[in-house]
N, C-alpha and C positions, 0 to 999 in steps of 0.2 A: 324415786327417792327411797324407799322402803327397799329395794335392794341394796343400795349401797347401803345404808344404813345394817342390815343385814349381813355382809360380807364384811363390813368392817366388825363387826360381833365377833365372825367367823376366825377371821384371820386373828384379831385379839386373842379366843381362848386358844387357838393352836398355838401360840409365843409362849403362851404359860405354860400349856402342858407337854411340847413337844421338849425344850429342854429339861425337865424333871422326869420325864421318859429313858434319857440316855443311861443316868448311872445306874436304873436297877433292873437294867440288862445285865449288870457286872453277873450278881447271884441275889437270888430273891433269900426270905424266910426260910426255905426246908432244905436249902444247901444246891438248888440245882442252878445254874446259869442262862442265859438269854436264851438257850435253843435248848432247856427240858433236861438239860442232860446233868447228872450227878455229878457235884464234886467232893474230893477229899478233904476241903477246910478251908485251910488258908496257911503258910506259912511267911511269917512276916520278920524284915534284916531289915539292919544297918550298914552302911558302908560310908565311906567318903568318894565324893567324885572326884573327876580329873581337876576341878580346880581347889580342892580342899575341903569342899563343904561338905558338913555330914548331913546326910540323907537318911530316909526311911521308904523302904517300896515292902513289896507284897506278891506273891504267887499263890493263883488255886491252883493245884492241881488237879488231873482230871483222872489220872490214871496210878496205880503202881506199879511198879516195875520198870519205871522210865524215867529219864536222867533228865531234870530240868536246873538249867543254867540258871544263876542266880544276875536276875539284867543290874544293868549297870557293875556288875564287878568285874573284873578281872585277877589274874593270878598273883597280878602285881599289886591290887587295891581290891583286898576280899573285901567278903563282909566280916564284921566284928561280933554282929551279936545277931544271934539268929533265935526265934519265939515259933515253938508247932504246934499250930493250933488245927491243926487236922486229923484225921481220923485213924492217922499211918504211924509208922516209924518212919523218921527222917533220917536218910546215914548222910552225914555232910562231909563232903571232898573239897579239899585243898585246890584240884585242876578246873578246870572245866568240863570235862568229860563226866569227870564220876570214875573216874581210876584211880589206880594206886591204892595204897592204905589210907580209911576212914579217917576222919579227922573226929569225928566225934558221932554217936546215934542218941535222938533225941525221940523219949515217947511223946506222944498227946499230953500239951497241955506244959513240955517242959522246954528252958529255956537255954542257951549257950552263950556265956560271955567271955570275953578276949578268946575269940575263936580268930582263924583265916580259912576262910570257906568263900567256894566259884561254883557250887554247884551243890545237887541236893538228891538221892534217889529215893524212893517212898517204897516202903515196905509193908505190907499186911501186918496190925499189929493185932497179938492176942493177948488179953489180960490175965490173971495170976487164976481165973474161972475158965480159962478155955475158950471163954467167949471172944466178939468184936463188939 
């Protein structure tokens, strides 16, 4: 009796704390992610999906110098408004790739409205002190 009693304890607190585990794999406290590793922020858009609705998503980046698509847009249904809340320069591209001429570069912390951005590269940013 005393084990079931016991495993049903058991199984109980793992339902509580197994899903409250999930989301702060995303990025804890000091900016790093489920597996230690540093990220550069967050940059956070708007767009509309394929059926009209306006949305809000979100990307950490992990690196600069590397071209990350903006999910859920495409070239036909960018995003509109794009927020850098990361530790980079954000150059935001019209394509998907991150070609052609910039559509706009955004430091830490500033925001872009009625833009058409599919993508985003991150660049090392240095303050008006030289520093990061």
């Amino acid at each position: 009796m005393r084990l079931r009693t016991t495993a049903a304890a058991l199984i109980g607190a793992l339902a509580i704390v197994l899903p409250a585990a999930g989301p702060s794999l995303a990025t804890d406290h000091d900016g790093r992610d489920g597996r230690g590793h540093r990220t550069l922020g967050e940059l956070q858009y708007r767009f509309f999906d394929d059926d009209g609705e306006e949305r809000s998503a979100r990307i950490r980046p992990a690196d600069n110098d590397t071209c990350y698509r903006l999910t859920g847009t495409t070239e036909e249904d960018p995003a509109f408004e794009v927020r850098n809340e990361t530790r980079s320069l954000a150059v935001l591209y019209s394509d998907r790739s991150c070609g052609g001429r910039a559509e706009r570069t955004l430091e830490p912390g500033q925001r872009a409205r009625d833009v058409e951005v599919a993508s985003v590269l991150f660049k090392p940013f240095e303050d008006d002190e030289g520093g990061r």
